[in-house]
SERO-4910 file (N, C-alpha, C, O; in steps of 0.05 Angstrom, whole numbers):
BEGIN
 pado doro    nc1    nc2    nc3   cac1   cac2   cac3    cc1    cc2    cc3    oc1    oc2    oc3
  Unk    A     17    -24      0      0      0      0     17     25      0     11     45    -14
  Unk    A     37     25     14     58     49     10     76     47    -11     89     65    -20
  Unk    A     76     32    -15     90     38    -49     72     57    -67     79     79    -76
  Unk    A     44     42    -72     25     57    -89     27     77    -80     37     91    -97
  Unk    A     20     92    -55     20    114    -51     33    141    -51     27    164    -47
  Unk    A     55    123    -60     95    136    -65     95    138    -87    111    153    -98
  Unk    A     77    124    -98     70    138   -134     53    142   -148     50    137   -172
  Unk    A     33    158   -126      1    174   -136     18    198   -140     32    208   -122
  Unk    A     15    208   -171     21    236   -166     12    263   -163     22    286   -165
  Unk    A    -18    251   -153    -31    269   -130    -20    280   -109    -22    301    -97
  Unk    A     -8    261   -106      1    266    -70     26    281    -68     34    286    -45
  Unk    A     41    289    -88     65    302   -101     53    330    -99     62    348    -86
  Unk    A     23    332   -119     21    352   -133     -1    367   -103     -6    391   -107
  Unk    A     -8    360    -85    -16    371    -57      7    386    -41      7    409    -34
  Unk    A     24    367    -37     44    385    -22     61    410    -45     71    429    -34
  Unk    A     63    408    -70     74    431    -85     48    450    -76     54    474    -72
  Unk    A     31    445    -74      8    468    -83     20    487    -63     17    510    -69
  Unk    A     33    481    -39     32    493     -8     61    515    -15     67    532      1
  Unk    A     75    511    -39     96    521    -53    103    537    -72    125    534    -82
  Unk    A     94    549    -76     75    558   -100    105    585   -101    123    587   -118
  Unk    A    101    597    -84    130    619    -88    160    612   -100    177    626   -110
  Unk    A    157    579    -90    188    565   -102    181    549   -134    198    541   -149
  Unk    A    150    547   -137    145    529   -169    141    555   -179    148    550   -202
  Unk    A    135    579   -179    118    595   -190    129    603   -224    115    611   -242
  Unk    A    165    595   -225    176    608   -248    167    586   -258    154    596   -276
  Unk    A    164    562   -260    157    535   -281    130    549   -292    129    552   -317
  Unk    A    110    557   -279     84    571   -292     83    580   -317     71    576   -338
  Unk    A    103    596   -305    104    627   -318    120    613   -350    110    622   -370
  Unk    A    144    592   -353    151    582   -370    136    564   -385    141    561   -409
  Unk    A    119    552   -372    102    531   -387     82    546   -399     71    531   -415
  Unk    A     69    572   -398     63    592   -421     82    592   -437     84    575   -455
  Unk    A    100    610   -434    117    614   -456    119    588   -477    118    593   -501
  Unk    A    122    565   -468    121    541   -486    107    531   -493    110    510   -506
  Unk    A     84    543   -486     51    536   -497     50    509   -484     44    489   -498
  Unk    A     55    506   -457     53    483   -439     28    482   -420     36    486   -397
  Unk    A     -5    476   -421    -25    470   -408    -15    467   -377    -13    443   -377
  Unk    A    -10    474   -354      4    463   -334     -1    481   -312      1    505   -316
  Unk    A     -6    474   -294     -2    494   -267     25    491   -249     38    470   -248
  Unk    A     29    511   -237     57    498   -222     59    481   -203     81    479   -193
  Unk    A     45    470   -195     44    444   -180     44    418   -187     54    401   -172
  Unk    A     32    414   -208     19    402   -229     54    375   -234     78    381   -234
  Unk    A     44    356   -236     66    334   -245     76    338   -264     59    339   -282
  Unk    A    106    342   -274    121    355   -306    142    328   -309    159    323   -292
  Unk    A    136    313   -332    161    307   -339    180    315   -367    182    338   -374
  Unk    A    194    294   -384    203    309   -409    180    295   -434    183    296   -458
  Unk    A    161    283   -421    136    272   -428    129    296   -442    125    297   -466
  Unk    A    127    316   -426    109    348   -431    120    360   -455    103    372   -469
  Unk    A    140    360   -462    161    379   -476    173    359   -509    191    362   -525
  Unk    A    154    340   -506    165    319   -531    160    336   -556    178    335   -572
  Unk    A    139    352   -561    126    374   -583    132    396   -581    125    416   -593
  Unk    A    150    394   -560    165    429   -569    180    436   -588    202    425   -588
  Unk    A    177    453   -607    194    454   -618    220    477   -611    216    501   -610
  Unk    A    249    462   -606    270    485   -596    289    485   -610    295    464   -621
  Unk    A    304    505   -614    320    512   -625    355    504   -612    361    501   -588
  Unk    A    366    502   -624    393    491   -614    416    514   -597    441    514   -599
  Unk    A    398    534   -579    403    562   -580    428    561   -550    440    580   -543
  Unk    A    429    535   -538    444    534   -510    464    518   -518    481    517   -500
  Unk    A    469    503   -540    489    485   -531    512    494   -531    517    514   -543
  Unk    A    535    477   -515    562    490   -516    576    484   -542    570    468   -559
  Unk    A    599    504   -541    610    508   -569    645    505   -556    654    514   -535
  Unk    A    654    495   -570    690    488   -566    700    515   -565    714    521   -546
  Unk    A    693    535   -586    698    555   -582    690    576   -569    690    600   -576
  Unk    A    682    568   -549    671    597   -519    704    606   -516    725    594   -518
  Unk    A    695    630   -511    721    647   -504    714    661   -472    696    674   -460
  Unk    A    741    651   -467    733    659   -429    757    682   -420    760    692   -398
  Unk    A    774    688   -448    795    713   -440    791    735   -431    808    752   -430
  Unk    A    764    739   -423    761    769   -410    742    763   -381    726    778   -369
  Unk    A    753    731   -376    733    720   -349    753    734   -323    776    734   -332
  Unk    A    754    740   -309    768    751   -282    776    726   -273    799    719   -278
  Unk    A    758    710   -261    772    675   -255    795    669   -268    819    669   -262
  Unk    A    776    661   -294    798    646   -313    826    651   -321    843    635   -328
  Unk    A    828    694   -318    851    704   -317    868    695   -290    892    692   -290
  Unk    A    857    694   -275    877    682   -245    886    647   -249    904    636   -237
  Unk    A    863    631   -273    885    613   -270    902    600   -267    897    614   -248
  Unk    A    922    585   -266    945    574   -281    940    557   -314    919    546   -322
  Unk    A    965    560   -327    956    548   -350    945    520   -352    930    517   -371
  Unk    A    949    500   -337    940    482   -343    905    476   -330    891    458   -340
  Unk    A    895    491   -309    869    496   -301    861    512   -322    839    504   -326
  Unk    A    864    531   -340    853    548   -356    847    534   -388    835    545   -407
  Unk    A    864    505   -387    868    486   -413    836    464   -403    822    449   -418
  Unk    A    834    467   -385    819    445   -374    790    463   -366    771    449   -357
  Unk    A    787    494   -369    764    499   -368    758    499   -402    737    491   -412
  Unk    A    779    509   -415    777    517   -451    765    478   -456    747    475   -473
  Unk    A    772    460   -445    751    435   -461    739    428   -447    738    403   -442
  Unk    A    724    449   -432    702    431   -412    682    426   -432    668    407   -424
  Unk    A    674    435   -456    658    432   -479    659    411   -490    639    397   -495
  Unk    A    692    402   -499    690    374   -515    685    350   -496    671    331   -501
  Unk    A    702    356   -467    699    331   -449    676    330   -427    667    309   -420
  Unk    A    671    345   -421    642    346   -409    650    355   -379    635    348   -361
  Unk    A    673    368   -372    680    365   -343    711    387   -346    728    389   -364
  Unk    A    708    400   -322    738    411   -314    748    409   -287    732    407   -268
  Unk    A    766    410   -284    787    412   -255    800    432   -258    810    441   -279
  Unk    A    802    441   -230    811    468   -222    825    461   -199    814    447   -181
  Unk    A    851    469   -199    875    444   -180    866    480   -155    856    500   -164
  Unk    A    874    476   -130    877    493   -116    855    515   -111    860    534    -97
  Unk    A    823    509   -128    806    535   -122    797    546    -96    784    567    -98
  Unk    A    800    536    -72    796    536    -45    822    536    -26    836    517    -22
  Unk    A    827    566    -15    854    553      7    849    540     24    826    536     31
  Unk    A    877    524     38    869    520     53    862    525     78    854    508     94
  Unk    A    864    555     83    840    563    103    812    561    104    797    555    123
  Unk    A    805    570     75    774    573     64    766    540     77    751    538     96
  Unk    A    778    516     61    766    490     73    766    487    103    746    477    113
  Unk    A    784    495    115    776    497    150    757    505    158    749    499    181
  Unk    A    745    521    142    732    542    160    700    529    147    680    527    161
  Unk    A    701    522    118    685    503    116    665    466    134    644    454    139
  Unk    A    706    467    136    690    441    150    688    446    185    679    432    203
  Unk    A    698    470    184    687    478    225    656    482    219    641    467    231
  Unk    A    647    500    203    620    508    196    601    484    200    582    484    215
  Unk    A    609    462    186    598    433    181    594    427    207    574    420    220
  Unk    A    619    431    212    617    406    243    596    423    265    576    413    276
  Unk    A    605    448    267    584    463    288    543    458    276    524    453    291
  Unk    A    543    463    246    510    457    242    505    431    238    484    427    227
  Unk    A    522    408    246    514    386    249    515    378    284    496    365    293
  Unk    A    541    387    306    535    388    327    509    393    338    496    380    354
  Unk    A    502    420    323    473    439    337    451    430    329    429    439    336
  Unk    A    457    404    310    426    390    300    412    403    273    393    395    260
  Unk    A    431    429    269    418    442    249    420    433    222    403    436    204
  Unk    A    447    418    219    448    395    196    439    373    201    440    369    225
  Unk    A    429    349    187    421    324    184    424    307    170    408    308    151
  Unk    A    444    281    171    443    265    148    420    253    145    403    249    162
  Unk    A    419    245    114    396    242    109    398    205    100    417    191    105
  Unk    A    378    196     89    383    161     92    404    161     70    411    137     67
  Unk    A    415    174     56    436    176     33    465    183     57    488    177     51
  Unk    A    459    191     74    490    204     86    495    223     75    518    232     76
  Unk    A    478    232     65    484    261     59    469    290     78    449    289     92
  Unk    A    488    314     71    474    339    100    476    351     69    494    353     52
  Unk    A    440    362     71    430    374     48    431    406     58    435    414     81
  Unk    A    425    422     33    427    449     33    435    473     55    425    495     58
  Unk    A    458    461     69    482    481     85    477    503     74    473    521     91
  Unk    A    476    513     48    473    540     37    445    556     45    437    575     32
  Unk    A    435    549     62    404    563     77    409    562     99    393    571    115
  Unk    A    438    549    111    443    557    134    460    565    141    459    569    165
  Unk    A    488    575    127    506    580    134    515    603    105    515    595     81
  Unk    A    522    634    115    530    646    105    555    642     90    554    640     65
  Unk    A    576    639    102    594    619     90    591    607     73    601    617     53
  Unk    A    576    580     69    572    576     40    561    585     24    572    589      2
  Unk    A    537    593     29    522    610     12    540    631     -8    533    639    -31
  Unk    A    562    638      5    578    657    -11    590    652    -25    596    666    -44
  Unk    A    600    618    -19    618    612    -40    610    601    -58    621    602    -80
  Unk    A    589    588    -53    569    574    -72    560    606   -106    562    607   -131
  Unk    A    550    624    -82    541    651   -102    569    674   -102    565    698    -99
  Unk    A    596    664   -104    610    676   -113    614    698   -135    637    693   -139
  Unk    A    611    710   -144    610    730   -174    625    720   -191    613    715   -213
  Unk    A    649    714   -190    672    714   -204    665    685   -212    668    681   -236
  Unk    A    654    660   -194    661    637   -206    624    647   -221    620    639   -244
  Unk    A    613    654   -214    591    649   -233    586    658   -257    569    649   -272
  Unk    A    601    674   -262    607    694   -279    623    672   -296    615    671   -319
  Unk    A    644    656   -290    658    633   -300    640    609   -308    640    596   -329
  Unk    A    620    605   -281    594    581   -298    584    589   -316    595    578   -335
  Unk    A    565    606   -325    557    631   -349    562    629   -368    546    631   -386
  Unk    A    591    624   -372    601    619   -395    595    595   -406    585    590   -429
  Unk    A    601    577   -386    607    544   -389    576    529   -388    573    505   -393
  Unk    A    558    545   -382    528    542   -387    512    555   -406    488    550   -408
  Unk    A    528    578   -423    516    591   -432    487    609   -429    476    616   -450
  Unk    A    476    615   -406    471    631   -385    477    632   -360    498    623   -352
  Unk    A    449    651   -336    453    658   -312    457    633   -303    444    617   -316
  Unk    A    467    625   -287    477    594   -259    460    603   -234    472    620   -222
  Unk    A    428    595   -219    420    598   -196    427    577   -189    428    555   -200
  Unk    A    434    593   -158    437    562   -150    413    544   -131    395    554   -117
  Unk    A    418    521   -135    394    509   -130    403    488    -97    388    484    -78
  Unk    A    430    478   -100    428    459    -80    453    460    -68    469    473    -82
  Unk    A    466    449    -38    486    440    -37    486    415    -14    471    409      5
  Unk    A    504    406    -24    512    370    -10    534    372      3    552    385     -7
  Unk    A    539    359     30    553    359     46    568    323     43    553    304     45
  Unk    A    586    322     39    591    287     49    611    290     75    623    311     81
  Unk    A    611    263     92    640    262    105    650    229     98    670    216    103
  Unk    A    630    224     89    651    197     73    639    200     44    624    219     37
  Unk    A    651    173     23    651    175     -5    617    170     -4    606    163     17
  Unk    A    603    173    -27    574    171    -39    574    148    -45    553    135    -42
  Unk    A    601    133    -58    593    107    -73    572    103    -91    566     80    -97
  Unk    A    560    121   -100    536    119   -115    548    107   -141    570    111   -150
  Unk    A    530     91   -153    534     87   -180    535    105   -204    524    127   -205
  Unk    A    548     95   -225    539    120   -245    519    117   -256    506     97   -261
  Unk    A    514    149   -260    489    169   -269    494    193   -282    517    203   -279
  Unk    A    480    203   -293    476    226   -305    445    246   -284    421    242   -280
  Unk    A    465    270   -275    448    281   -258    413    290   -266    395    293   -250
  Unk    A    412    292   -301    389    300   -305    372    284   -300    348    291   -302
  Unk    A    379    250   -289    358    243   -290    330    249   -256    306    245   -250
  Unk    A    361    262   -242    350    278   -223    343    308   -219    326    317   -204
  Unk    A    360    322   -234    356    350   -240    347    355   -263    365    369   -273
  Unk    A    333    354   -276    321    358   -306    317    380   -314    306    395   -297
  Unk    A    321    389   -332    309    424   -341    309    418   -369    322    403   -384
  Unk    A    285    438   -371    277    446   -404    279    475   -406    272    493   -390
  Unk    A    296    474   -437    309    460   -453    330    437   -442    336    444   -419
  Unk    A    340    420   -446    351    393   -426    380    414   -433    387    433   -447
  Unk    A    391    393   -408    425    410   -398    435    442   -393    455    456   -399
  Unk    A    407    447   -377    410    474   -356    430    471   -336    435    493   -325
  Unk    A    441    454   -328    441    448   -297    479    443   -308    488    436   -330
  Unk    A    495    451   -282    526    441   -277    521    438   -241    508    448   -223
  Unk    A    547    412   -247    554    408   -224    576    421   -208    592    431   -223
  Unk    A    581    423   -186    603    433   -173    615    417   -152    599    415   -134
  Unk    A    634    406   -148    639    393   -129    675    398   -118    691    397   -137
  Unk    A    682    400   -100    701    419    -75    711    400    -52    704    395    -29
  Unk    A    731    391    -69    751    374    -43    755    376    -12    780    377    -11
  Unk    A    748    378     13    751    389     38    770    379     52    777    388     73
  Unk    A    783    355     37    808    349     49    825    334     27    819    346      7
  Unk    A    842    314     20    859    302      3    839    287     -3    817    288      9
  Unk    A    844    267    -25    822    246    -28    830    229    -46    831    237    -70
  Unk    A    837    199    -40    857    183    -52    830    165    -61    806    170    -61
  Unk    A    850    134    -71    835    109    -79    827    102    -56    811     83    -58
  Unk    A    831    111    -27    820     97    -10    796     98      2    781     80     10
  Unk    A    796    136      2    767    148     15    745    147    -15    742    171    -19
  Unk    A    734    137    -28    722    152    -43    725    168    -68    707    185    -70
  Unk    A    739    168    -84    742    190    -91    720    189   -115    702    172   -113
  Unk    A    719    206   -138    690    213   -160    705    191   -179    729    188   -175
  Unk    A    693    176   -199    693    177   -223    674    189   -245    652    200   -244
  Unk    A    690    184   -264    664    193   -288    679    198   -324    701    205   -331
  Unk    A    656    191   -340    669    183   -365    666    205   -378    646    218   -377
  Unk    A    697    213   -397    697    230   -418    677    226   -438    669    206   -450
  Unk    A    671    260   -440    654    265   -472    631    237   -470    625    224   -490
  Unk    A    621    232   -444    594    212   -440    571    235   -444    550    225   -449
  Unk    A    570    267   -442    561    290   -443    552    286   -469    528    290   -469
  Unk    A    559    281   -486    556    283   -514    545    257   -524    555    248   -545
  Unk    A    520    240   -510    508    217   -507    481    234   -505    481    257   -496
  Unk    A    456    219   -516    433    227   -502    425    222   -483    429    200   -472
  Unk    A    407    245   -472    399    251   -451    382    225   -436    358    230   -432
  Unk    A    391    200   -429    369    180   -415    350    178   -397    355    164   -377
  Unk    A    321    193   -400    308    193   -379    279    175   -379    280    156   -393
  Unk    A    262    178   -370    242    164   -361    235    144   -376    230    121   -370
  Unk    A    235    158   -401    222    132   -428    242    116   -432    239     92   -426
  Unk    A    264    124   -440    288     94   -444    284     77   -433    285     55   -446
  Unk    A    277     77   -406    277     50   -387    254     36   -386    255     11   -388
  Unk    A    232     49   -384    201     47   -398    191     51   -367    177     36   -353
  Unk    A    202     74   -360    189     81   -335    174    112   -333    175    125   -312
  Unk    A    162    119   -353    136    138   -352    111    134   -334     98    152   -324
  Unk    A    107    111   -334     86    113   -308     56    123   -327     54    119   -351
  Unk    A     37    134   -311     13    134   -329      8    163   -315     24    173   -299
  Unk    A    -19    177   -326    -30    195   -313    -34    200   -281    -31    222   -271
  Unk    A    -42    176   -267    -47    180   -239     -9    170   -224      2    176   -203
  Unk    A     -5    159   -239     22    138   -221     44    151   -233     45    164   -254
  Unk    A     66    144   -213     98    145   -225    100    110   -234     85     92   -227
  Unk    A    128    110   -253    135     84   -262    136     64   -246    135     70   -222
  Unk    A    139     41   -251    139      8   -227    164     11   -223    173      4   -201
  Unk    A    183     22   -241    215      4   -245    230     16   -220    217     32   -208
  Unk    A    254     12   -210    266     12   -190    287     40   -204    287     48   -227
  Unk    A    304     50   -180    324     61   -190    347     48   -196    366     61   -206
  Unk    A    348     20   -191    365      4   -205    368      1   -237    386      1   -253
  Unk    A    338     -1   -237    331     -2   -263    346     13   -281    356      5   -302
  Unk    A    347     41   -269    356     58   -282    392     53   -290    404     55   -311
  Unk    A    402     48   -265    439     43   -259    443     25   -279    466     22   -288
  Unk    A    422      9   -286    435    -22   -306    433     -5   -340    447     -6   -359
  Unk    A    407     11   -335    411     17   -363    434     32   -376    441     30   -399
  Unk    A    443     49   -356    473     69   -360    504     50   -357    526     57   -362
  Unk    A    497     27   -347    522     11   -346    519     -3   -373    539    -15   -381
  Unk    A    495     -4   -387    502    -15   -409    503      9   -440    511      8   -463
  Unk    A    494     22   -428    505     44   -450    537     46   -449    550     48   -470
  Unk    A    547     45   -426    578     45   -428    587     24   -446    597     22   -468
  Unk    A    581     14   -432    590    -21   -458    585    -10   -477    602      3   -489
  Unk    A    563    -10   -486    561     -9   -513    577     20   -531    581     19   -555
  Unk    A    584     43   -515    586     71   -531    629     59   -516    647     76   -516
  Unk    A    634     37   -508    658     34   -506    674     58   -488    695     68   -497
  Unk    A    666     67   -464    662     95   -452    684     88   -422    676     75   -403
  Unk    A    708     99   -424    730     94   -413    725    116   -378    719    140   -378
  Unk    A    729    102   -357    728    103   -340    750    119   -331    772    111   -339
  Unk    A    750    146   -312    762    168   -297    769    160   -279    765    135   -276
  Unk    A    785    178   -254    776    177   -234    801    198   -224    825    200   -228
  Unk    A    776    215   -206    798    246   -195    802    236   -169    783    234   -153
  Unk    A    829    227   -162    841    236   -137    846    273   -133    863    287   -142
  Unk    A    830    278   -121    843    307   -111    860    318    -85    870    306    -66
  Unk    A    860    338    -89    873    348    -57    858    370    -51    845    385    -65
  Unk    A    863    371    -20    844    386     -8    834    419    -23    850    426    -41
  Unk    A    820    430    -21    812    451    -43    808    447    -75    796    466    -86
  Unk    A    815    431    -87    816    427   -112    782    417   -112    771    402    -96
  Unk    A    769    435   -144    743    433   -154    740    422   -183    752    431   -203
  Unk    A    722    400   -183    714    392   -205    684    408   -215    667    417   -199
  Unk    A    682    410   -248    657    419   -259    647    407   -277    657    405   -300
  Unk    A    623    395   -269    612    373   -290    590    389   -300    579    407   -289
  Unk    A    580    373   -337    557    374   -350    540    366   -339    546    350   -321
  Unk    A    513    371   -343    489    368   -334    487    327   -344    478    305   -336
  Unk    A    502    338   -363    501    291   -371    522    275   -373    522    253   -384
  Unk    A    543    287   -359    563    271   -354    557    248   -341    536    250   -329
  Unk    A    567    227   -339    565    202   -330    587    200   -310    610    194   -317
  Unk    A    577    204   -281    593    206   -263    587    187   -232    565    189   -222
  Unk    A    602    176   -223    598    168   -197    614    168   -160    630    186   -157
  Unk    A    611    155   -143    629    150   -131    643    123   -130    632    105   -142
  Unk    A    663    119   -120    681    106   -117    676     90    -88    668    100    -67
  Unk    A    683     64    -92    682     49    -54    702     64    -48    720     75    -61
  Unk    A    694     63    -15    701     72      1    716     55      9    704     42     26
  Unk    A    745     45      5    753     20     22    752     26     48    734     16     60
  Unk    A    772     43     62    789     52     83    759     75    103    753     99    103
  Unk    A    748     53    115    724     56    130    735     85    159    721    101    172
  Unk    A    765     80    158    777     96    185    780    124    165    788    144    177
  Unk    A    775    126    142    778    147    141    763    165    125    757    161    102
  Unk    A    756    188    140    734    205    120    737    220     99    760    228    100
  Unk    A    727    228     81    716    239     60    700    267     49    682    270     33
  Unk    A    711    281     63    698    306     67    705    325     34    726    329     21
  Unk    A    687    330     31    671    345      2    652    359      2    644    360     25
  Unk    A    636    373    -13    614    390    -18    611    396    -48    628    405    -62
  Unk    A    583    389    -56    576    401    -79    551    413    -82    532    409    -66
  Unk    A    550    438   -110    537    456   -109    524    446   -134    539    435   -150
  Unk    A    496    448   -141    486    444   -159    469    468   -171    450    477   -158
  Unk    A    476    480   -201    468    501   -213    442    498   -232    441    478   -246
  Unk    A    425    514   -230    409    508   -257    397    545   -273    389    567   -266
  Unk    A    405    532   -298    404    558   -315    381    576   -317    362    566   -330
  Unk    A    379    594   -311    355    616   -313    351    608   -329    366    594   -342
  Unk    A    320    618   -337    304    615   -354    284    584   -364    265    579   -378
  Unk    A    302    568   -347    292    529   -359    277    530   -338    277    543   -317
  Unk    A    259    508   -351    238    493   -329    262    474   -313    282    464   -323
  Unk    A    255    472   -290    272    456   -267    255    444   -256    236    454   -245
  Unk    A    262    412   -258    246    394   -246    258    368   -235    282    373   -228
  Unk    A    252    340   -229    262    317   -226    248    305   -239    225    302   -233
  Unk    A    261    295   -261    251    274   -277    243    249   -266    220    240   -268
  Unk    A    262    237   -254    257    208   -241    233    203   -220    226    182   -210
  Unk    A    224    230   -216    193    234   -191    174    244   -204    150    241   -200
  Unk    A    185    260   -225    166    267   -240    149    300   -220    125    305   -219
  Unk    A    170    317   -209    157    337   -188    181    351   -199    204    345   -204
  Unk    A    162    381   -200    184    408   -212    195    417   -181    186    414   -158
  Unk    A    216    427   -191    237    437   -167    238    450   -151    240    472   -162
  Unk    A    239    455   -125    229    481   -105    259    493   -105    279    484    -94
  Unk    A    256    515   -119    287    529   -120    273    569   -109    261    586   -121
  Unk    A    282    567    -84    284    587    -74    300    616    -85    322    613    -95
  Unk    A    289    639    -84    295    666   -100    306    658   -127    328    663   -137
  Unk    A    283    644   -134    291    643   -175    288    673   -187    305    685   -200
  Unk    A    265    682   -179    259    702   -187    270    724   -181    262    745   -191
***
């Protein structure tokens, strides 16, 4: 009985109604796209199959970032590795955090998790620190690096989320849209910020080159659309097997960033990325990522099939 009920998407579309200030920009876009919809209302990429769009966001090899303030402070080889975040779907930025900034990060952590004010959640993860802590919030809404996402998104970067770890995710690979979705598809970059060293032992990310440049796999591939009243039967496994065999088959060679403390990775909205086991159980894993999504797109979760509560969109 709680299953079914976990996928009436009534029961989704009740608690958005109570939200209405954080759905309100999906409204306002689903006019513009001649989309029937209220903002509460269940959205997947179901909705948007008859749109017709223009190819007006995608990235181009040739973005020019020589007049970015960031990018001018790079070193050359971080400034080679933002110039192909286009062809490869991902950049590293060796050193973007001192190491003071990460102290003061992970004291922040430790005191709003002391005080109860953070919470892991059944993932082990401490969700959106950036609504509680000035501190991040700033670094997260930096100028200079957003001004650097902008480019690499080809619009404005709001930000929408941040993730706390203190050990690895281990998650399998995925492509984030099938949790962050936006229309036009691949609004969204990732951000993710080393808080201490991070070897083969703790965790560290993988994820496959130029897998960005794959289509976008969401609800229907798997044949998990679900019907008018329901979300799909299939599991989120379902989903992990279908992306492990796209690798096979697109022959899609496997990463993996050891970093050091302060050092930031920037992923595409469809990179194919994961965590790594955790062997070395004695030791933690401390990281943070920020997740962006581009003004102007519908922002939703595909895999629930519920548009996004993203606070001061407007």
């Amino acid at each position: 009985m709680l299953s079914i009920i976990r996928r009436l998407k009534i029961a989704y579309s009740f608690y958005n109604f109570f939200h209405k200030k954080e759905l309100i920009q999906n409204e306002i876009l689903y006019k513009k796209w001649g989309i029937r919809k209220k903002y509460f209302s269940s959205v997947s990429s179901k909705d948007f199959r008859n749109v017709f769009l223009k190819k007006e966001n995608e990235l181009t090899a040739e973005s020019d970032f020589s007049s970015d303030k960031l990018f001018n402070q790079l070193n050359r080889i971080n400034q080679e590795n933002v110039r192909s975040f286009a062809i490869n779907g991902y950049a590293k930025i060796s050193n973007y955090l001192s190491e003071e900034q990460v102290d003061s990060v992970n004291e922040e952590i430790g005191r709003l998790v002391h005080q109860r004010i953070l919470k892991f959640n059944d993932q082990n993860k401490l969700m959106f620190a950036i609504h509680h802590s000035s501190l991040i919030n700033d670094i997260g809404n930096d100028e200079n690096l957003k001004k650097l996402l902008a480019r690499m998104m080809n619009g404005t970067p709001i930000l929408f989320q941040s993730i706390n770890f203190f050990t690895g995710s281990e998650q399998d690979t995925h492509s984030d849209s099938i949790h962050m979705t936006t229309f036009p598809l691949g609004g969204l970059l990732g951000l993710w910020i080393a808080l201490e060293d991070i070897t083969t032992e703790n965790g560290p990310l993988h994820y496959y080159p130029k897998s960005h440049l794959l289509p976008y796999y969401l609800n229907a591939d798997y044949q998990n659309e679900g019907s008018f009243f329901f979300l799909g039967k299939k599991s989120y496994k379902a989903y992990e097997n279908m992306i492990a065999e796209k690798i096979k088959e697109h022959g899609l060679q496997k990463e993996i960033f050891t970093a050091k403390k302060g050092d930031m990775f920037i992923w595409h909205a469809n990179l194919f990325h994961g965590g790594e086991p955790h062997k070395n159980k004695s030791l933690s894993r401390k990281s943070m990522v920020y997740h962006y999504f581009r003004e102007g797109s519908v922002c939703y979760h595909e895999i629930t099939q519920r548009p996004a509560l993203i606070k001061n969109y407007l």
